[in-house]
C-alpha positions, -999 to +999 in steps of 0.1 A: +054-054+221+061-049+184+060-010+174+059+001+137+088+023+122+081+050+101+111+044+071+098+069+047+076+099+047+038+092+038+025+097+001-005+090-016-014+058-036-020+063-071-053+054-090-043+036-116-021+001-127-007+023-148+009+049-121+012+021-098+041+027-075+063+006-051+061+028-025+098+034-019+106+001-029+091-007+006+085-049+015+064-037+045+037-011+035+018+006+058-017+016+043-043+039+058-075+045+046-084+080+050-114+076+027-154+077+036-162+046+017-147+007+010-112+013-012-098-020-034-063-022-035-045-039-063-011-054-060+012-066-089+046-069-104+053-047-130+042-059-164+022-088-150-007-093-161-014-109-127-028-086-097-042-092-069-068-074-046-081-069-015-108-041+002-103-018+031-131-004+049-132+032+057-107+043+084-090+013+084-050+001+087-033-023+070+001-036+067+007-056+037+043-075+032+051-073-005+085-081-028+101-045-028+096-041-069+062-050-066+035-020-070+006-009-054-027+011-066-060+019-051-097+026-066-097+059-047-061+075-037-054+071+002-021+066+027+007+047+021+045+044+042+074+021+039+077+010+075+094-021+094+086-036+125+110-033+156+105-048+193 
């Protein structure tokens, strides 16, 4: 059974490209949404003008793979650790 390893300790997404962070320069981010409502994440490399974008219901996990410079924001701030996968 594959089981998630916690690398780094949790933070909070930021809200804005601009703040964007690459969560510890992490290639496997674990994201949580601790919000009451839908939250759009936005992916990107820094200084591209390209992003891309996906939606997390309420209360739901996702892991997303990601190049380690590459940044992540959020339309509302929630949950976010660098983990890896082990077996």
């Amino acid at each position: 059974m594959q089981r998630t390893k916690i690398l780094e300790t949790e933070e909070t997404t930021q809200t804005s490209a601009g703040a964007a962070t690459s969560i510890s320069y992490a290639t496997l981010v674990r994201l949580y949404n601790n919000q009451s409502g839908i939250v759009t994440v936005g992916i990107s490399s820094v200084g591209s003008a390209t992003t891309s974008y996906f939606t997390m219901p309420a209360g739901s996990v996702e892991f997303v793979e990601k190049v380690s410079s590459h940044v992540i924001w959020t339309s509302s701030a929630i949950k976010a650790n660098k983990v890896g996968f082990t077996n």
